[in-house]
C-alpha positions in Angstrom: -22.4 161.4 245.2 -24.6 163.5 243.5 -23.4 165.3 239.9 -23.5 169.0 239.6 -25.8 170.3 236.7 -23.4 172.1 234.3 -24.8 174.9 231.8 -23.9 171.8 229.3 -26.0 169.6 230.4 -28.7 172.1 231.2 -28.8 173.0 227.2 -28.6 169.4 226.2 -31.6 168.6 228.7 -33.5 171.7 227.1 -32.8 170.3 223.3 -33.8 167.1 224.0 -36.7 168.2 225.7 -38.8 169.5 222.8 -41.2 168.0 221.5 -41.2 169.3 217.9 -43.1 167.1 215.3 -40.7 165.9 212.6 -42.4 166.5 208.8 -40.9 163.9 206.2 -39.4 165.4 203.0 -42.1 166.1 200.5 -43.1 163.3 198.8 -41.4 160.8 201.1 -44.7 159.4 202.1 -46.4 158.8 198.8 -43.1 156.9 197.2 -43.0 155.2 200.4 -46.9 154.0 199.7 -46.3 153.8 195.9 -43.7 151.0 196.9 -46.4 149.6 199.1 -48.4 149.1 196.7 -45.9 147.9 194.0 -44.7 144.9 196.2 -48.7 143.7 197.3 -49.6 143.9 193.2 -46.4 141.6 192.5 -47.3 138.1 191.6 -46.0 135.2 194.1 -42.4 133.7 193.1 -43.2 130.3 190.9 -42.0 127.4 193.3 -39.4 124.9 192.1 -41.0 121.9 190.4 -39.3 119.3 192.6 -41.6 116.6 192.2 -40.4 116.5 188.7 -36.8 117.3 189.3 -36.4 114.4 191.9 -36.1 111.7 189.4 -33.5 113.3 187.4 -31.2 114.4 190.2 -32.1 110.4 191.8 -30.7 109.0 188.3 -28.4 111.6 188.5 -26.9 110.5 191.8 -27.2 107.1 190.6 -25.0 107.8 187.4 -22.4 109.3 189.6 -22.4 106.4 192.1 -21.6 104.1 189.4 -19.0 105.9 187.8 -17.1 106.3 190.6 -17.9 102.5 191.4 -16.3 101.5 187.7 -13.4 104.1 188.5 -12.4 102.7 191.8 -13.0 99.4 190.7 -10.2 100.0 187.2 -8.1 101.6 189.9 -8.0 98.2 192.4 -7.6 96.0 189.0 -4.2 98.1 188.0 -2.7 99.1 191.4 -4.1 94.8 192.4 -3.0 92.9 189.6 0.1 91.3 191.5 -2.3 90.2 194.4 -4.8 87.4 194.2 -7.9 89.7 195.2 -9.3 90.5 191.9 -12.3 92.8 190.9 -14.2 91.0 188.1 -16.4 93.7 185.9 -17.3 93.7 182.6 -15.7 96.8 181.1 -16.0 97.8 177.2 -13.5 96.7 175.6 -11.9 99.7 174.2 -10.9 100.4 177.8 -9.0 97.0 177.8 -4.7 97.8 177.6 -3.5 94.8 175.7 -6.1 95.3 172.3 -4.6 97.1 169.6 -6.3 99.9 168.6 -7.5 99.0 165.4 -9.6 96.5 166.8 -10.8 98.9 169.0 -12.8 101.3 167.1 -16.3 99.5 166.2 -16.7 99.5 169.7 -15.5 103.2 170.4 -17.5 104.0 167.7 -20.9 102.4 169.7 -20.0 103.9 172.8 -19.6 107.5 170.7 -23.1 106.9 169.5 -24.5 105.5 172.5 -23.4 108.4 174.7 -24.6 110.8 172.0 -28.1 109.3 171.9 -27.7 109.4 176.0 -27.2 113.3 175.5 -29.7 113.9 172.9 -32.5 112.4 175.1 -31.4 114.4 178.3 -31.7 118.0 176.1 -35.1 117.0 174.4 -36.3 115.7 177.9 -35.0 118.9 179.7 -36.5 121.1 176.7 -40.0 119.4 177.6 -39.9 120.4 181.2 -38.6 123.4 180.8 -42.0 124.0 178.7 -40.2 124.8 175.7 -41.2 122.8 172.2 -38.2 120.7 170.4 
């Protein structure tokens, strides 16, 4: 089967047939260079400093890991105290049910200071390598 050339198709063919130069817009061309040039002048991205960020986010890990350890392990000695299986850890003693409170707080009071001392260190020692003087 061959297809009959309409007058249609003839005009498309005779559009599409030209071979007229396309001009860009005045100006297109330089901004297009200018942002050439603008990008190659640019200074590389800094890389991430993960050789010194591995050892925080291994302690890090660490720190998780053994809070969720201590939390399972206080969850197993409620939920298991009517069975003989027993998780022995040493857990500060404010966390303990059956001491009043009043005897308590020296220790609270340590573990307020200890974890503030633990908090102050981690912003001076992020403040260092971050570059900026404490």
């Amino acid at each position: 089967m061959t297809r009959s050339i309409e007058p249609e198709d003839d005009e498309m063919n005779c559009i599409l047939s030209r071979e007229e130069e396309i001009l860009p817009s005045s100006g297109f061309a330089a901004s297009v260079m200018d942002a050439i040039r603008r990008e190659a002048a640019a200074p590389q991205p800094i890389p991430f400093p993960w050789k010194r960020a591995l050892p925080a986010l291994v302690v890090g890990g660490f720190v998780l890991a053994m809070v969720f350890v201590m939390v399972i392990a206080v969850i197993v000695q409620v939920v298991g105290a009517s069975t003989t299986t027993r998780v022995s850890i040493s857990l500060p003693s404010m966390l303990a049910p059956t001491l009043p409170l009043q005897e308590n707080l020296g220790n609270a009071a340590g573990w307020i200071v200890l974890a503030l001392l633990v908090a102050l260190i981690s912003v001076k020692l992020s403040m260092r390598l971050a570059g900026g003087r404490a």
